[in-house]
C-alpha positions, 0 to 999 in steps of 0.5 A: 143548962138548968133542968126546966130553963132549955127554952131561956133566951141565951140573950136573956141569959148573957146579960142575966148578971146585971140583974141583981138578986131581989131586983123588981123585974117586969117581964112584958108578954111573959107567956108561959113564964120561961123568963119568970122562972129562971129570974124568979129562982136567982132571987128577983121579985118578978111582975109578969103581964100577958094578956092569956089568962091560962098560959099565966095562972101557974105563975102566980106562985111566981110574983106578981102576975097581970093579965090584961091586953096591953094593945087595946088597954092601958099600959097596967105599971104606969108610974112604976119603975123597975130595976130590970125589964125584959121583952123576948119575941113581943113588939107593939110600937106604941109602947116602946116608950112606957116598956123603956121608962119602966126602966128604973134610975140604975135599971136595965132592959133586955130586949130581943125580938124579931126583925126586919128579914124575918119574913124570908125565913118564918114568921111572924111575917108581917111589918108591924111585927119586925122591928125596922133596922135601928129601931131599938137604937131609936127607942132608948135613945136620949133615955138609957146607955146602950151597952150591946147591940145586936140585929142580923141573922140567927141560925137553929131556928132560922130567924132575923133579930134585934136585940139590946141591952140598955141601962138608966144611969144613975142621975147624982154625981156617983161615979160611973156605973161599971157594967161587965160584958 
């Protein structure tokens, strides 16, 4: 692992390589910047929202940087698209839908958080913070093509997950997008 990196998904860092060097990517509830970072030092242009103000200052350097509180306030990117948008332990239902047609033509979102289960081991504990069985599927469906699926137990920590990775297809007659597992 790269010094500073420890904390990266290994979810985000499977599917890293379908994020091309200088993609725009959106990292939703980015936190501390774990995510930024490691995507912003392999050449993407990076955009990052969360709602704590400290925890993003030091990503300024970064990308762009939005502080604003995406469950009470307008989603910050409407009308943006992105070649790829990354979710790690973040769920607020009523924006599935503008986190996934943030998605680009040729895009791809990598998502993973905490499922259903979860409340017999940790938390969060609460429903509206575990994603229901198949939920992710119902989120992209008829928008992206699924390319993994995973949900089910995870040991070190303890923890139920879902987690998907999903890409835009391109719209024209090109051929069909290859996308290495």
């Amino acid at each position: 692992m790269t010094h500073g990196h420890e904390d990266v998904s290994p979810w985000v860092r499977r599917w890293s390589h379908l994020v091309p060097e200088r993609a725009a990517l959106l990292d939703v509830a980015c936190g501390g910047g774990r995510h930024l970072r490691w995507f912003a030092e392999r050449g993407a242009n990076v955009s990052g929202v969360d709602r704590d103000a400290a925890a993003v200052e030091p990503l300024r350097a970064l990308g762009e940087i939005v502080v604003a509180d995406i469950e009470a306030g307008p989603w910050p990117f409407a009308g943006r698209r992105f070649d790829a948008v990354v979710v790690t332990n973040y769920l607020w239902r009523a924006r599935l839908p503008d986190i996934v047609a943030a998605v680009a033509e040729g895009g791809v979102l990598v998502y993973e958080t905490f499922a259903a289960g979860n409340e017999t081991v940790g938390r969060p504990s609460r429903p509206d913070f575990l994603l229901r069985p198949g939920e992710l599927l119902d989120a992209v469906r008829g928008e992206l093509r699924v390319i993994a699926y995973e949900d089910g137990f995870l040991d070190g920590p303890a923890r139920f997950v879902q987690r998907i990775v999903a890409v835009r297809e391109p719209s024209s007659a090109a051929p069909p997008a290859r996308y290495p597992l």
